[in-house]
N, C-alpha and C positions, 0 to 999 in steps of 0.2 A: 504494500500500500504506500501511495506517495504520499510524502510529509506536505503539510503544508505550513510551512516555517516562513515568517518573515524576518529577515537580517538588517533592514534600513529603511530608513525613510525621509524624505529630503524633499523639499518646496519651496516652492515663491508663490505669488500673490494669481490665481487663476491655476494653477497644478502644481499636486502633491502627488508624488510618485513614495511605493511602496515596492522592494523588490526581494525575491527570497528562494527558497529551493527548488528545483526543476525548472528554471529560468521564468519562474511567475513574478509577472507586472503591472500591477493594479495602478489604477490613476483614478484621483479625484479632483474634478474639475470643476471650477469656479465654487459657488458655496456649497455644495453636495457632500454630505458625510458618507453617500453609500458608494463603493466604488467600484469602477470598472475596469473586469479585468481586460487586456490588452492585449494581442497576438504578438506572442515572444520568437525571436529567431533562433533560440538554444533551450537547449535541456539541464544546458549545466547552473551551478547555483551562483545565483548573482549577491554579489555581498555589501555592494553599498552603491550607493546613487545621489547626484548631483545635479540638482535642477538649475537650470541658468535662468530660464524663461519659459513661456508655456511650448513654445515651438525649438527649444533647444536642451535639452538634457540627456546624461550621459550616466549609464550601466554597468556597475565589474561585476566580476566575479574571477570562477575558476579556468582561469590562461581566455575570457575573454571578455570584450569592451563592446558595448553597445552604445550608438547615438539615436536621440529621439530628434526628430526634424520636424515635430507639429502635425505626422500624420502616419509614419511608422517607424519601429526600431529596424536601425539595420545594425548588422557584427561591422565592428572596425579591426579587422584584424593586429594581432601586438605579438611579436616577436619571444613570448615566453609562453609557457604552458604552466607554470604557477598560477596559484591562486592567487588570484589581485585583489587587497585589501579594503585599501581605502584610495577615496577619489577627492579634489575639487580642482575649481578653474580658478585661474590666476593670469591677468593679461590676455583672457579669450584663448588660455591654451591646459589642456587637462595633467594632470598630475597623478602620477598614480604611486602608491607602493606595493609590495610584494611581500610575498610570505618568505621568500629569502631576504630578505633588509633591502632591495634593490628599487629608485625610484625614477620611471618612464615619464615622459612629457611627452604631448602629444602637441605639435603646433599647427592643426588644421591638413595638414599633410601626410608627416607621416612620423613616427615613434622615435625618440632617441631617448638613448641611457644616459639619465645625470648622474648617479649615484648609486653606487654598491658598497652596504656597507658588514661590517663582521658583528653585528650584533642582534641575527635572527630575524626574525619578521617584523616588517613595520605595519601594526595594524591600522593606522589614523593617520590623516595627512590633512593640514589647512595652512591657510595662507594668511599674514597679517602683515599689513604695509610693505608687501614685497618680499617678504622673509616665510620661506616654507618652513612650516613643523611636522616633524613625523615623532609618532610613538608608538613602540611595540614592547617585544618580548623583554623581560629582565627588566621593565620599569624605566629602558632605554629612551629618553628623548634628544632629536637631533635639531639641530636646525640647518637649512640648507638655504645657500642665497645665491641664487641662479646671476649667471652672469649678464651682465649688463646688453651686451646684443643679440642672446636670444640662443647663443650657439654653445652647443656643448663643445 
């Protein structure tokens, strides 16, 4: 029997996305507390979600990335088969980490590695005035501050 586990949930002002085991994606739109589920592109488990706006938001889970366009999710492919932790945007470009300590930027194109680090998984990733934090395993927090043209 399949779980029906929810792992995150993440919004702005008109959609709140809920995302969880066997790649389920519930959305609640505008004032509406009951929500609707949404045709997902995978089976795998999504584990956290980041909503930009009603027509932009973006899906992890395990080894993969989904974007919402305001009318379906499509897979963005990403270069790892880990389970991708935690998500958010920073400068309109997504951020992710991994269950190896390792954290991906996506800049509308296409995946680059910022950072691999030795200390386990980094489960949470946000952004404050430019400066990324990630925190995982061992009670480990990083900070990481993306270089100034964009380029790893």
């Amino acid at each position: 029997m399949a779980r029906n586990v929810l792992h995150c949930i993440h919004g702005v002002n008109g959609l709140v996305v809920a995302v969880g085991e066997n790649g389920k994606i519930l959305h609640f739109e505008g004032e509406r507390c009951e929500p609707r589920e949404v045709m997902s592109p995978t089976q795998a488990t999504l584990r956290s979600v980041w909503v930009e706006s009603p027509s932009c938001a973006w899906a992890i889970g395990d080894g993969v990335t989904l974007r919402w366009d305001g009318e379906v999710w499509q897979e963005i492919p990403i270069e790892t088969t880990d389970a991708i932790l935690g998500a958010c945007l920073m400068d309109d470009e997504l951020w992710v980490t991994t269950e190896r300590g390792e954290v991906y930027r996506h800049d509308g194109r296409r995946w680059w590695l910022e950072a691999r680090g030795a200390f386990g998984a980094l489960r949470s990733i946000c952004a404050v005035d430019g400066v990324l934090w990630c925190a995982g395993d061992e009670g480990v927090v990083i900070q990481h501050l993306p270089e100034e043209d964009g380029c790893p």
